[in-house]
C-alpha positions in Angstrom: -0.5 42.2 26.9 3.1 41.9 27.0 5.7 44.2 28.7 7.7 43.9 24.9 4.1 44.6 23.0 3.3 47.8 25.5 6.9 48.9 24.4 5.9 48.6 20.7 2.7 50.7 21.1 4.2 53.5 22.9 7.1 53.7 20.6 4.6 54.3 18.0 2.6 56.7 19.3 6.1 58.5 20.2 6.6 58.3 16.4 3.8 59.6 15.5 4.0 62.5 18.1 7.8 62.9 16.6 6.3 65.2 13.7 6.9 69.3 14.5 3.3 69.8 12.2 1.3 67.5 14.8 2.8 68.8 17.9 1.2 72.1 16.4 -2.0 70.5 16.0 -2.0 69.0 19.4 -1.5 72.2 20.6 -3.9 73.6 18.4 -6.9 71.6 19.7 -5.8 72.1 23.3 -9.2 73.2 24.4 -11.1 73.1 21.7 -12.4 71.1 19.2 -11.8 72.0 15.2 -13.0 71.4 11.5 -9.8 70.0 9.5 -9.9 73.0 7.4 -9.6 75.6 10.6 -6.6 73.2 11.6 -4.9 73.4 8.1 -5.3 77.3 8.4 -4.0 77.7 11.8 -1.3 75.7 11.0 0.2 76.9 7.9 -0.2 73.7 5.5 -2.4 72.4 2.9 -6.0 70.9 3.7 -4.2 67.5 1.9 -1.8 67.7 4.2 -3.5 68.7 7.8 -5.7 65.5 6.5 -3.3 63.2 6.2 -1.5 63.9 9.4 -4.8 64.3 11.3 -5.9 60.8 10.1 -2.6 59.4 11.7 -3.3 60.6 14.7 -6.4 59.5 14.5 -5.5 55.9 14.1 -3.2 56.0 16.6 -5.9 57.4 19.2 -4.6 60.9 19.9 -7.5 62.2 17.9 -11.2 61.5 17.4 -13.5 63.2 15.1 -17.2 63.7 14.2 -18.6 64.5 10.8 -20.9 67.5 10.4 -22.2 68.0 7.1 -19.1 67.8 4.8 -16.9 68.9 7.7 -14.7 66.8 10.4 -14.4 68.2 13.4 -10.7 67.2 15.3 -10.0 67.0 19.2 -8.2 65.8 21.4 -9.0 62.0 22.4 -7.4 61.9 25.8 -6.4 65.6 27.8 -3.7 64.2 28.9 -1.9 64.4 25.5 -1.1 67.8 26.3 0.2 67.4 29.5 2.4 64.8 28.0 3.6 67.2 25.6 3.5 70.4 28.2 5.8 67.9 30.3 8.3 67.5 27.1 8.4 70.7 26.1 9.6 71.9 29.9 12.3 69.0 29.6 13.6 70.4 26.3 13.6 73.9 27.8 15.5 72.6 30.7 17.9 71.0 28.1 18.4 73.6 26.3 19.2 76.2 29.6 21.6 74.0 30.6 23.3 73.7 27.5 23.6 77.5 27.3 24.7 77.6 30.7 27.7 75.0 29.6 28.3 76.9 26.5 29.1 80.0 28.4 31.2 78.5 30.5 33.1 76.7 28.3 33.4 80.6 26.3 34.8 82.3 29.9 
């Protein structure tokens, strides 16, 4: 595989990340595994919704699932999606410090 194709495949699994709803469901199923409905609950939306975002991340292998019954069970597919997202989240709150600390003294 190419460097250019490895590019292309992370940039899409950035764009799938790049949603605020699925950030809340990777967070969600951080150590645990869940039925789509729990997820849709937990996270405020429709069960239409939670599924279609969870079968993105699903196809993009953030995500695997089991059926039991009529339910689908969601986890994580790798545990190092949430240090991946742990690691972005302290960036932006790094950002976001400094900025403050700019904005003041830009105000003194």
């Amino acid at each position: 595989m190419s460097s250019k194709e490895i590019y292309e495949i992370h940039a899409s699994i950035c764009q799938c990340l790049a949603n605020p709803k699925r950030l809340e469901i990777i967070n969600t199923l951080r150590d645990k595994e869940l039925s789509a409905t729990d997820i849709a609950e937990k996270i405020g939306v429709s069960s239409a919704n939670a599924s279609q975002h969870l079968a993105i991340m699903r196809n993009k292998g953030i995500l695997k699932s089991r059926r039991e019954g009529v339910s689908i069970y969601y986890s994580l597919a790798n545990p190092k999606v949430i240090t991946a997202c742990d690691i972005m989240k302290e960036v932006l709150f790094e950002f976001l410090n400094e900025k403050q600390s700019l904005t003041r003294k830009v105000k003194i």
